[in-house]
mmCIF file of the N, C-alpha and C atoms, coordinates in Angstrom:
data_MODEL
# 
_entry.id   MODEL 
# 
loop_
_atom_site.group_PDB 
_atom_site.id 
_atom_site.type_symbol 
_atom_site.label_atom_id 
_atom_site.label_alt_id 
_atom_site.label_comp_id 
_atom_site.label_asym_id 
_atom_site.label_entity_id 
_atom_site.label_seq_id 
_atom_site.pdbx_PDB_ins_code 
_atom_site.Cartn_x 
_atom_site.Cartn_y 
_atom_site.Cartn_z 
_atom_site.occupancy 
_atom_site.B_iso_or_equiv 
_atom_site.pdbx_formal_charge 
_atom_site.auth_seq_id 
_atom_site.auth_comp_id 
_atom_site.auth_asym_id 
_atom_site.auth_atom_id 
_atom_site.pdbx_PDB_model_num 
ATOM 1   N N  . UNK A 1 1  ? 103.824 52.333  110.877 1.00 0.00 ? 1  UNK A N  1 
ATOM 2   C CA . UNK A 1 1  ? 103.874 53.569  111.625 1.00 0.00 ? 1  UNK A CA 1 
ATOM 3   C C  . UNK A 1 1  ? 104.520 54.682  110.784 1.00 0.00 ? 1  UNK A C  1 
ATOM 4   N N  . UNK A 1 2  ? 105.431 54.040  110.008 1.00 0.00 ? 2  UNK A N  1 
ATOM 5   C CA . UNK A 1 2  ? 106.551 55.634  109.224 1.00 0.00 ? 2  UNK A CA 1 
ATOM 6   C C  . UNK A 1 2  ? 105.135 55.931  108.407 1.00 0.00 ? 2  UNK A C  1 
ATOM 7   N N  . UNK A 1 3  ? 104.556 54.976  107.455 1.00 0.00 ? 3  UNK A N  1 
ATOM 8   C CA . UNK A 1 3  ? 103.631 55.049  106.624 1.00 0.00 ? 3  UNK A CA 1 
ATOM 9   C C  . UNK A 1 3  ? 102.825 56.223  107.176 1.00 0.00 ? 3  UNK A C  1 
ATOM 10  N N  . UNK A 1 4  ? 101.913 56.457  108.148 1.00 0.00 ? 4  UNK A N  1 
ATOM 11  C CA . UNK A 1 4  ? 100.734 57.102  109.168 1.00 0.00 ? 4  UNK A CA 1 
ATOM 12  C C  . UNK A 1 4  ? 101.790 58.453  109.156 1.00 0.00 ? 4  UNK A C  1 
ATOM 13  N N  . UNK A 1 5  ? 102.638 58.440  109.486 1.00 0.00 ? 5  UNK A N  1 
ATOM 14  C CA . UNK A 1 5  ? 104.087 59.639  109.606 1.00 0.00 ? 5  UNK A CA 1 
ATOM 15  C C  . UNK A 1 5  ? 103.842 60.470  108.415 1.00 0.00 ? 5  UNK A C  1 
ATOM 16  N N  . UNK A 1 6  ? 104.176 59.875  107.685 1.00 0.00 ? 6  UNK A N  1 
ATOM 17  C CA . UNK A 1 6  ? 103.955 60.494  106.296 1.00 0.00 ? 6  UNK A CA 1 
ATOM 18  C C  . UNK A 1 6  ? 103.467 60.838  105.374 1.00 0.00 ? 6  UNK A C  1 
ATOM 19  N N  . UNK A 1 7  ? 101.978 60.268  105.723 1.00 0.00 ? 7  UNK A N  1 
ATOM 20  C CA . UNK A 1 7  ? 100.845 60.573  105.049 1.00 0.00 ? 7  UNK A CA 1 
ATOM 21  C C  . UNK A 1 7  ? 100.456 62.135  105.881 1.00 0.00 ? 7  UNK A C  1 
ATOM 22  N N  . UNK A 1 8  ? 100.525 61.869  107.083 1.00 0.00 ? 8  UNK A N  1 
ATOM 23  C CA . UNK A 1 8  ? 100.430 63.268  107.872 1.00 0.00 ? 8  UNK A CA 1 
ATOM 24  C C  . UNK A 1 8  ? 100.967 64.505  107.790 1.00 0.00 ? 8  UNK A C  1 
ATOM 25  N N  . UNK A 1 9  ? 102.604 64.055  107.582 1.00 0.00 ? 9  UNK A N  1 
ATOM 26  C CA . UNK A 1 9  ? 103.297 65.377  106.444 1.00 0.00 ? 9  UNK A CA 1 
ATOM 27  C C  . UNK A 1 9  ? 102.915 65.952  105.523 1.00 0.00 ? 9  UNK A C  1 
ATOM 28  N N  . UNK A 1 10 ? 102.274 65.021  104.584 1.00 0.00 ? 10 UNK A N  1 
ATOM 29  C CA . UNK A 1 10 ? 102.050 64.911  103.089 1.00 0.00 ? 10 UNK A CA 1 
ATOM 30  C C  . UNK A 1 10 ? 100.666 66.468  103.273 1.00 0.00 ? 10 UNK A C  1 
ATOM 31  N N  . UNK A 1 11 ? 100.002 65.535  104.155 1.00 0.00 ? 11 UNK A N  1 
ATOM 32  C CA . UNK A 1 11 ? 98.303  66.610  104.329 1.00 0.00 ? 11 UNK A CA 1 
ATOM 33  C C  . UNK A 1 11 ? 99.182  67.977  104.809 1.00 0.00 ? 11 UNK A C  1 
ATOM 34  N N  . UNK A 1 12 ? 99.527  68.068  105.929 1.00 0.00 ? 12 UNK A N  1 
ATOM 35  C CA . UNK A 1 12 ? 100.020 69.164  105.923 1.00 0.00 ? 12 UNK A CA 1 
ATOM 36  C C  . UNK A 1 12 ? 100.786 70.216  105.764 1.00 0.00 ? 12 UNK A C  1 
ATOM 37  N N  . UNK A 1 13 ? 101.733 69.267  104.755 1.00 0.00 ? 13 UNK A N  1 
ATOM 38  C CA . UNK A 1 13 ? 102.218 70.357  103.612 1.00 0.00 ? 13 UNK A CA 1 
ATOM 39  C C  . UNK A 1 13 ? 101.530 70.830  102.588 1.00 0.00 ? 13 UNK A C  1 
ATOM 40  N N  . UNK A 1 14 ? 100.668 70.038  102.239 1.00 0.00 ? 14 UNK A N  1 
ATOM 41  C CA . UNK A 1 14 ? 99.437  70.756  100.925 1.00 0.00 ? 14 UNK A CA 1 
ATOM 42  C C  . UNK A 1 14 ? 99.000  71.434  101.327 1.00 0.00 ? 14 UNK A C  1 
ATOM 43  N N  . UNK A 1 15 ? 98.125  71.400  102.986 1.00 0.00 ? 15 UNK A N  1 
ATOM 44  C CA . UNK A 1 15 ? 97.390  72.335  103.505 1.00 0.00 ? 15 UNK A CA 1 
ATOM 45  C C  . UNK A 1 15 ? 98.146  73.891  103.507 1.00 0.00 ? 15 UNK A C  1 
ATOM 46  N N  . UNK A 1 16 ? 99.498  73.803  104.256 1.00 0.00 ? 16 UNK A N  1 
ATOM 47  C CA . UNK A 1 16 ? 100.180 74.858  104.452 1.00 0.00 ? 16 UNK A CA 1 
ATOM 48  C C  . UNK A 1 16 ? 100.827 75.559  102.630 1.00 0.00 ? 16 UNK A C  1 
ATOM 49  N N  . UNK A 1 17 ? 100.904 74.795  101.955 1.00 0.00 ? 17 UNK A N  1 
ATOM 50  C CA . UNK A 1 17 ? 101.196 75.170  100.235 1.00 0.00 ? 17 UNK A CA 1 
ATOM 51  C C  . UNK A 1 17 ? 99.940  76.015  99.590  1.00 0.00 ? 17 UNK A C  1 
ATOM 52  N N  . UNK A 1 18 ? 98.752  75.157  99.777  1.00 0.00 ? 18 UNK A N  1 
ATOM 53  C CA . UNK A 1 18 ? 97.606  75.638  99.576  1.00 0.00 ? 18 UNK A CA 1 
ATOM 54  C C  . UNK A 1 18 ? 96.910  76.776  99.997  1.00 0.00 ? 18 UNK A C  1 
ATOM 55  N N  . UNK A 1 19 ? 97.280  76.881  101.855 1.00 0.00 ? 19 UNK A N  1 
ATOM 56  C CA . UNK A 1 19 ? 97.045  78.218  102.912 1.00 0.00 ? 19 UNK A CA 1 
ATOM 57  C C  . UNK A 1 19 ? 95.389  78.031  103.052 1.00 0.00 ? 19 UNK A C  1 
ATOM 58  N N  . UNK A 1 20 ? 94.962  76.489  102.746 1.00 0.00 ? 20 UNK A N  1 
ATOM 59  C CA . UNK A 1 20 ? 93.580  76.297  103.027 1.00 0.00 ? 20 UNK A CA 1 
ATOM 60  C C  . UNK A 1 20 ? 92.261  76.374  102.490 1.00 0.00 ? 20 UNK A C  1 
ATOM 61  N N  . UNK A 1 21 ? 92.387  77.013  101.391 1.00 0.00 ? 21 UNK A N  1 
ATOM 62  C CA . UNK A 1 21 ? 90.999  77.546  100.827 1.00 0.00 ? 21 UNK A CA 1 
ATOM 63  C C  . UNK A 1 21 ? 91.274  78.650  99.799  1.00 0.00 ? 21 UNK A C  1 
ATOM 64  N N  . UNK A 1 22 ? 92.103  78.415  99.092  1.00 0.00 ? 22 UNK A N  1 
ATOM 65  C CA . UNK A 1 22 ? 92.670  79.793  98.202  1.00 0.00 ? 22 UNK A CA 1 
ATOM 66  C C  . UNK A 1 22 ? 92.980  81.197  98.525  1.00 0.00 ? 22 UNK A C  1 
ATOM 67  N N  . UNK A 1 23 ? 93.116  81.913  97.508  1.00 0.00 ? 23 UNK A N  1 
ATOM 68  C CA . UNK A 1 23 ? 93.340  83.563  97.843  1.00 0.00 ? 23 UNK A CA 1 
ATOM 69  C C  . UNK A 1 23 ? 92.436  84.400  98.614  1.00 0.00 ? 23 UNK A C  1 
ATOM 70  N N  . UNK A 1 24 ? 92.700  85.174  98.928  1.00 0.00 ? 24 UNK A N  1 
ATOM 71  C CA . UNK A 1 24 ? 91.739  86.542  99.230  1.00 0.00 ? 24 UNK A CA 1 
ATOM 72  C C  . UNK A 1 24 ? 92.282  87.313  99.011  1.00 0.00 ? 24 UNK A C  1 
ATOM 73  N N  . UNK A 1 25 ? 90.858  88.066  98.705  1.00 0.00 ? 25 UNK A N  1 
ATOM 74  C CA . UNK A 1 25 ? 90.652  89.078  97.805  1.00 0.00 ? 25 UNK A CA 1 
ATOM 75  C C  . UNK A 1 25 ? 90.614  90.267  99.354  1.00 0.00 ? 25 UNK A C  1 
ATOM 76  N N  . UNK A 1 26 ? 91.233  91.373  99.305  1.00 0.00 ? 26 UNK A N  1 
ATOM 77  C CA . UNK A 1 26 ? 91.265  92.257  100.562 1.00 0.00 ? 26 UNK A CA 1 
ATOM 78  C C  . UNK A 1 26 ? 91.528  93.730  99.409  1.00 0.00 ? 26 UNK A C  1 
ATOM 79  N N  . UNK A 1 27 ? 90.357  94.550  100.020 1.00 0.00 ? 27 UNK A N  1 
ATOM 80  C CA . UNK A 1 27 ? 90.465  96.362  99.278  1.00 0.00 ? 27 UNK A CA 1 
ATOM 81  C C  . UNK A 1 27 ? 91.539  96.671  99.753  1.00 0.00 ? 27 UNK A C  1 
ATOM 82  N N  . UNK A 1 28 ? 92.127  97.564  99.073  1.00 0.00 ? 28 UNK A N  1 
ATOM 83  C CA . UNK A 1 28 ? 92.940  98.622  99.929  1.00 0.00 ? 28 UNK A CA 1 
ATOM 84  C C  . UNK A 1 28 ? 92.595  99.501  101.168 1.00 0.00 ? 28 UNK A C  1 
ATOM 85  N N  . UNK A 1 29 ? 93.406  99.453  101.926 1.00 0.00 ? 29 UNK A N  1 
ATOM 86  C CA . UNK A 1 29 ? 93.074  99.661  103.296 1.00 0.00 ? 29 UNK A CA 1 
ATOM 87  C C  . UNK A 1 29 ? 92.253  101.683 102.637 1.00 0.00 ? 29 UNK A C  1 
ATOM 88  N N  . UNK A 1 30 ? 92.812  102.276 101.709 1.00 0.00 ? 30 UNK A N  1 
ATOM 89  C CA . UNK A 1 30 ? 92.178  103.677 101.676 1.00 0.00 ? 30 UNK A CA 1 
ATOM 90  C C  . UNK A 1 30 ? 91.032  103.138 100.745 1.00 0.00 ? 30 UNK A C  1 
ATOM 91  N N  . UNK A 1 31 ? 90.334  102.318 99.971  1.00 0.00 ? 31 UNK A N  1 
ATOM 92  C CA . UNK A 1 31 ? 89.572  101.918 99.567  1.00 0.00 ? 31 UNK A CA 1 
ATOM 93  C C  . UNK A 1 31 ? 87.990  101.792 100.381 1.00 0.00 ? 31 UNK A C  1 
ATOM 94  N N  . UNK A 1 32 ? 88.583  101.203 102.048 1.00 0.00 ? 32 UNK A N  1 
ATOM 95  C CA . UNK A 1 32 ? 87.721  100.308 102.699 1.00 0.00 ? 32 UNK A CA 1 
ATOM 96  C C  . UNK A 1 32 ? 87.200  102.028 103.223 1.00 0.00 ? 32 UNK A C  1 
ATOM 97  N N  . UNK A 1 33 ? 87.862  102.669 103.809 1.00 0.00 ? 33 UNK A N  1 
ATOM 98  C CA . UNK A 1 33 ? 87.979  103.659 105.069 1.00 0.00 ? 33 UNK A CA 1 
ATOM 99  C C  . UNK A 1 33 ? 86.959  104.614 104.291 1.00 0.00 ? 33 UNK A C  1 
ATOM 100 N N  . UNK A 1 34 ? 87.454  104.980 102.585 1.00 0.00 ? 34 UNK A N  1 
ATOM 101 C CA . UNK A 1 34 ? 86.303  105.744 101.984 1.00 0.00 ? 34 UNK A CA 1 
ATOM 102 C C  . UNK A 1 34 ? 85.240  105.403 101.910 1.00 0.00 ? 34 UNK A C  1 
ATOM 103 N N  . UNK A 1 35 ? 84.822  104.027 101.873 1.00 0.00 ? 35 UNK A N  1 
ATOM 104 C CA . UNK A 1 35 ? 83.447  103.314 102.013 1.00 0.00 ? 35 UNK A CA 1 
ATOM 105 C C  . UNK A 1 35 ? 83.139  103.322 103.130 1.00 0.00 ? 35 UNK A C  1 
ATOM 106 N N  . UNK A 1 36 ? 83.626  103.164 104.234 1.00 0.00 ? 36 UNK A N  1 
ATOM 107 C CA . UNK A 1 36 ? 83.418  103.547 105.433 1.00 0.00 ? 36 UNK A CA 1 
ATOM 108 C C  . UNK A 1 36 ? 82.759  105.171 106.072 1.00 0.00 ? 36 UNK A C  1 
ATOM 109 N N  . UNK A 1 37 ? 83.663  106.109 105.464 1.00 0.00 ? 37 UNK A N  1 
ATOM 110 C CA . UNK A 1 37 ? 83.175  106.647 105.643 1.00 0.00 ? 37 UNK A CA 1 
ATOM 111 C C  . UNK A 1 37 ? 81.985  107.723 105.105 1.00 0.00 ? 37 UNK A C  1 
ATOM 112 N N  . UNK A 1 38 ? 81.934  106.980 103.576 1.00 0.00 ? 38 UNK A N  1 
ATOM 113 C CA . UNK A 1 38 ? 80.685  107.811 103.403 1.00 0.00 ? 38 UNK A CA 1 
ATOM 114 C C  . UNK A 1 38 ? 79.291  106.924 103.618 1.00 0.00 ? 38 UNK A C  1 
ATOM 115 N N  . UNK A 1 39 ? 79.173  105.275 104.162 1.00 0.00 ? 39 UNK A N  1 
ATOM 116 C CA . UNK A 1 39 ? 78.293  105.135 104.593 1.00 0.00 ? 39 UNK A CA 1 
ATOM 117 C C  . UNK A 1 39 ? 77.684  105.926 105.893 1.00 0.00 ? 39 UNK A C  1 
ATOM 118 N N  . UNK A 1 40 ? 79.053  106.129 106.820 1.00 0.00 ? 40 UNK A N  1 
ATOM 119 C CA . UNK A 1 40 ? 78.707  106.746 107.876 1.00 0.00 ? 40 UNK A CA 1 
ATOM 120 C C  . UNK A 1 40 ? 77.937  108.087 107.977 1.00 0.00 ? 40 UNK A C  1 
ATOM 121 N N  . UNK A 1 41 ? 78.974  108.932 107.026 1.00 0.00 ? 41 UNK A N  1 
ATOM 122 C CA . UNK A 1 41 ? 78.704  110.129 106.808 1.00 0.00 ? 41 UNK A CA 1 
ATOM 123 C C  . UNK A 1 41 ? 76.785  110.164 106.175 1.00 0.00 ? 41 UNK A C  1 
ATOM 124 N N  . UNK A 1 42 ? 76.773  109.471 105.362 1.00 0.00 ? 42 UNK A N  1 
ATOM 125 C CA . UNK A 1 42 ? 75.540  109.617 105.071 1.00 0.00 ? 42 UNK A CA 1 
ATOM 126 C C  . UNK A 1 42 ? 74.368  109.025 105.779 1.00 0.00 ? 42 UNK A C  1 
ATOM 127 N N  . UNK A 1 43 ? 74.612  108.291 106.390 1.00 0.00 ? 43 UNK A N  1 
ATOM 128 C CA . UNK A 1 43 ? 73.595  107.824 108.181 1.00 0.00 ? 43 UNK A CA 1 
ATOM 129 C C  . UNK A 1 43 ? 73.653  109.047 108.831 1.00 0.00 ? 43 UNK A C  1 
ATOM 130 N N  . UNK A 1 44 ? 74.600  109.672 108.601 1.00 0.00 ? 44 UNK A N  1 
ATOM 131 C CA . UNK A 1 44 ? 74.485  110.848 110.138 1.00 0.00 ? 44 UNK A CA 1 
ATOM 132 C C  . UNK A 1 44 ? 73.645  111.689 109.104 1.00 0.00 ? 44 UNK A C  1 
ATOM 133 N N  . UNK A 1 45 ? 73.714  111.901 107.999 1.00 0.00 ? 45 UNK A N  1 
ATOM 134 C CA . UNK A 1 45 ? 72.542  113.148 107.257 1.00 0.00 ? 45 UNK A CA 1 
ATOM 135 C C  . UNK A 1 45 ? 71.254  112.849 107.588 1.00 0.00 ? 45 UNK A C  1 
ATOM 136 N N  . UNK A 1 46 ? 71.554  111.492 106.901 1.00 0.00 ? 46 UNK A N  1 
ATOM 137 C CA . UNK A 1 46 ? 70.020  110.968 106.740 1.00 0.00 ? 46 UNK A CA 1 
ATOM 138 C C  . UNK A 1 46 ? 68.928  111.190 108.555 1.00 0.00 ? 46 UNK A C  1 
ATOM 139 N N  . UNK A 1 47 ? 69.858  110.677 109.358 1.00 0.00 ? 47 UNK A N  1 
ATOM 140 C CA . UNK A 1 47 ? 69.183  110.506 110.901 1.00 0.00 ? 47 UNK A CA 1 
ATOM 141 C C  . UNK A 1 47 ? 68.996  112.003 111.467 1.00 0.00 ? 47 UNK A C  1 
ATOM 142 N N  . UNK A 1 48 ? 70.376  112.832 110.852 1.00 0.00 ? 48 UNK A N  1 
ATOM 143 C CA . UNK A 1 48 ? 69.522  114.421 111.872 1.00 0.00 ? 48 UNK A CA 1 
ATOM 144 C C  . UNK A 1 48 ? 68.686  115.236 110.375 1.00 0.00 ? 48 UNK A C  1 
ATOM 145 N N  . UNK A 1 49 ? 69.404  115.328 109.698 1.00 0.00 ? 49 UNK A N  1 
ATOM 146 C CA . UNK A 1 49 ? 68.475  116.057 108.510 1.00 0.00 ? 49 UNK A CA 1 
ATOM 147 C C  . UNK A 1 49 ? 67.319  115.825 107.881 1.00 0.00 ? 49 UNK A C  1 
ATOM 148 N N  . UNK A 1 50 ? 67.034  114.355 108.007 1.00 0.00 ? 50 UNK A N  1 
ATOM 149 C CA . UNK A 1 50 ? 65.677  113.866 107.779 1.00 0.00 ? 50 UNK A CA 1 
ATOM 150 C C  . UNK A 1 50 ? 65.917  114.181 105.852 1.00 0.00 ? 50 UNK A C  1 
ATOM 151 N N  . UNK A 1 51 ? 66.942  114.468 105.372 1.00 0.00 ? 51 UNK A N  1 
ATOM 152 C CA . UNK A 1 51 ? 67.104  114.318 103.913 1.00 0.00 ? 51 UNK A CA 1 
ATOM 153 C C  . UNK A 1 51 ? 66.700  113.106 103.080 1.00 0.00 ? 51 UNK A C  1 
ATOM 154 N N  . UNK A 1 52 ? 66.900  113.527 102.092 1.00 0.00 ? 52 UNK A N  1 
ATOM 155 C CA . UNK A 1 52 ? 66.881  112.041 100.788 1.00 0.00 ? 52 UNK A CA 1 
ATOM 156 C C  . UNK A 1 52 ? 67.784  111.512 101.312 1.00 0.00 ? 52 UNK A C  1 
ATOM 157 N N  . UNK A 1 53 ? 68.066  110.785 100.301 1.00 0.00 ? 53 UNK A N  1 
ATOM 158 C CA . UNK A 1 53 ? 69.452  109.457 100.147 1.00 0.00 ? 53 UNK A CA 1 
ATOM 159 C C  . UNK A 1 53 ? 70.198  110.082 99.421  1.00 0.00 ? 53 UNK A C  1 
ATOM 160 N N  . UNK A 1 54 ? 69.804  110.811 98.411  1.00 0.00 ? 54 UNK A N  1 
ATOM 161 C CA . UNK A 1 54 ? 70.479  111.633 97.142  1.00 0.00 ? 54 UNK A CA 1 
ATOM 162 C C  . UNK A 1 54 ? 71.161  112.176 97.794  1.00 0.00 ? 54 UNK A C  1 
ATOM 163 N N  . UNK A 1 55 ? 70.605  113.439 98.532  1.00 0.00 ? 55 UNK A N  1 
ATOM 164 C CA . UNK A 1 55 ? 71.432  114.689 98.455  1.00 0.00 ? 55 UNK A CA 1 
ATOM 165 C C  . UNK A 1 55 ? 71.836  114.276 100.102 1.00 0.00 ? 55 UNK A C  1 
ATOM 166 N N  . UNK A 1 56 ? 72.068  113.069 100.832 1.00 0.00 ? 56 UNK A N  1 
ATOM 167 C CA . UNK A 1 56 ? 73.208  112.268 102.252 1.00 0.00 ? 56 UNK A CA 1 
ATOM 168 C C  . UNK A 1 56 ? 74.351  111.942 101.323 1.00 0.00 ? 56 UNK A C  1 
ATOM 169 N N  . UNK A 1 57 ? 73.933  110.705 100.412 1.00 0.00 ? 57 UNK A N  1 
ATOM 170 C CA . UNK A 1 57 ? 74.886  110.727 99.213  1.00 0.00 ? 57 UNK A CA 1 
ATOM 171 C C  . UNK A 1 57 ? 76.383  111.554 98.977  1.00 0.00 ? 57 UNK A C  1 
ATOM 172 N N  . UNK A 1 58 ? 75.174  113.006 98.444  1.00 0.00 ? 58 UNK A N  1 
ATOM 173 C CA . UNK A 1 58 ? 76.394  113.714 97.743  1.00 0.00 ? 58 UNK A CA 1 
ATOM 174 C C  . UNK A 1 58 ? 76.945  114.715 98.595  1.00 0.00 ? 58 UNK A C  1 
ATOM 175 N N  . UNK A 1 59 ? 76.613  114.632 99.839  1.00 0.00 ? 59 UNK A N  1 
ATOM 176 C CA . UNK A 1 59 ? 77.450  115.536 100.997 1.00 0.00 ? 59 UNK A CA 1 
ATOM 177 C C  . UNK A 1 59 ? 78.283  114.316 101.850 1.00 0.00 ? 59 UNK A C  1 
ATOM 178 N N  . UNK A 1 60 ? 77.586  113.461 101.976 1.00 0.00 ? 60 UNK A N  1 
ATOM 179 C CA . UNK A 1 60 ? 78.891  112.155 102.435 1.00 0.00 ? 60 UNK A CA 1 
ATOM 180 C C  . UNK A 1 60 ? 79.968  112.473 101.476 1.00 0.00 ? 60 UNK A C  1 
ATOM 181 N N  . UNK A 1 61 ? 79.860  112.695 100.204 1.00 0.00 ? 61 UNK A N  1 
ATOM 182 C CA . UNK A 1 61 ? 80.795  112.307 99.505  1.00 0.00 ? 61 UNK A CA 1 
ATOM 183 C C  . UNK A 1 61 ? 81.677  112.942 99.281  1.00 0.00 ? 61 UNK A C  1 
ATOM 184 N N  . UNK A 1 62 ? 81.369  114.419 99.577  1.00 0.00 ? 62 UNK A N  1 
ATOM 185 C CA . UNK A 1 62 ? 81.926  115.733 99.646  1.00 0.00 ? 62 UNK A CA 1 
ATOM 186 C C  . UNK A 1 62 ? 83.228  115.991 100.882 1.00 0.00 ? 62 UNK A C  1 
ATOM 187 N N  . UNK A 1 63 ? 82.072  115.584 102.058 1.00 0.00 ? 63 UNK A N  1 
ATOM 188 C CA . UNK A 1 63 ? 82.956  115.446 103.511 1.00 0.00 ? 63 UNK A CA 1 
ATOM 189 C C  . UNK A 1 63 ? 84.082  114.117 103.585 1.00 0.00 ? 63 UNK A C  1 
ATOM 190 N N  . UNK A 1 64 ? 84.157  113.145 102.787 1.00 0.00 ? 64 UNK A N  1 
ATOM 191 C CA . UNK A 1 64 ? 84.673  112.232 102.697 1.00 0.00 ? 64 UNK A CA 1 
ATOM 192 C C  . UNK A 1 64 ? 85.800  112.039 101.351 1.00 0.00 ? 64 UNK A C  1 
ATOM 193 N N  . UNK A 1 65 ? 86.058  113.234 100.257 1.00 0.00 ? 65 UNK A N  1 
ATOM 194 C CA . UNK A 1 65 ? 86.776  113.347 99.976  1.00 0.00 ? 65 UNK A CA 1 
ATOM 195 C C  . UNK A 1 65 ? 88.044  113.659 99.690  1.00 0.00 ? 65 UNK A C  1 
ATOM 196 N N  . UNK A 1 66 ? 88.708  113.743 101.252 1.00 0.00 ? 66 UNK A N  1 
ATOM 197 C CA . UNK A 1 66 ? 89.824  113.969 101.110 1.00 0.00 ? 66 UNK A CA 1 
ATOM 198 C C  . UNK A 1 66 ? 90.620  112.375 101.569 1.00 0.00 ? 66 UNK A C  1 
ATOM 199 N N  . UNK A 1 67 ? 89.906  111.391 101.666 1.00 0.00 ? 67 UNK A N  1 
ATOM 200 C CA . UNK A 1 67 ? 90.376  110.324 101.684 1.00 0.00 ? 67 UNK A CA 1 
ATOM 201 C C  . UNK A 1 67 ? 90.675  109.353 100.369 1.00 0.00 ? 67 UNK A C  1 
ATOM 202 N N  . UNK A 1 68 ? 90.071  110.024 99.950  1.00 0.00 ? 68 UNK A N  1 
ATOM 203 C CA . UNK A 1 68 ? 90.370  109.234 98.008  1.00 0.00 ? 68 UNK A CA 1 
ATOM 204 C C  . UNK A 1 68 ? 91.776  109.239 98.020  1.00 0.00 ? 68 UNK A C  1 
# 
């Protein structure tokens, strides 16, 4: 029985040492929000302006630079 005890410790201290499955990788929270918002920004061109991609692009990117 101690044996079964301690093999059970054993797993779940590696598990909890380990944290399961390695690192992650996470953007910076102002990283994510600028990608965020110039996908957005440039859906809203693209859907009322009926524009390119180019020039949703480079006005997303415009309206979305004060988050850099």
């Amino acid at each position: 029985m101690k044996r079964a005890t301690l093999v059970i410790l054993a797993l779940a201290a590696t598990f909890a040492l380990t944290s399961c499955g390695g690192e992650k990788t996470e953007k910076p929270k102002t990283q994510v929000s600028y990608s965020k918002c110039l996908e957005t920004e440039a859906a809203k061109l693209l859907d009322e302006t009926g524009s390119n991609a180019d020039y949703a692009n480079e006005m997303a990117a415009k309206a979305c630079e004060a988050l850099k």
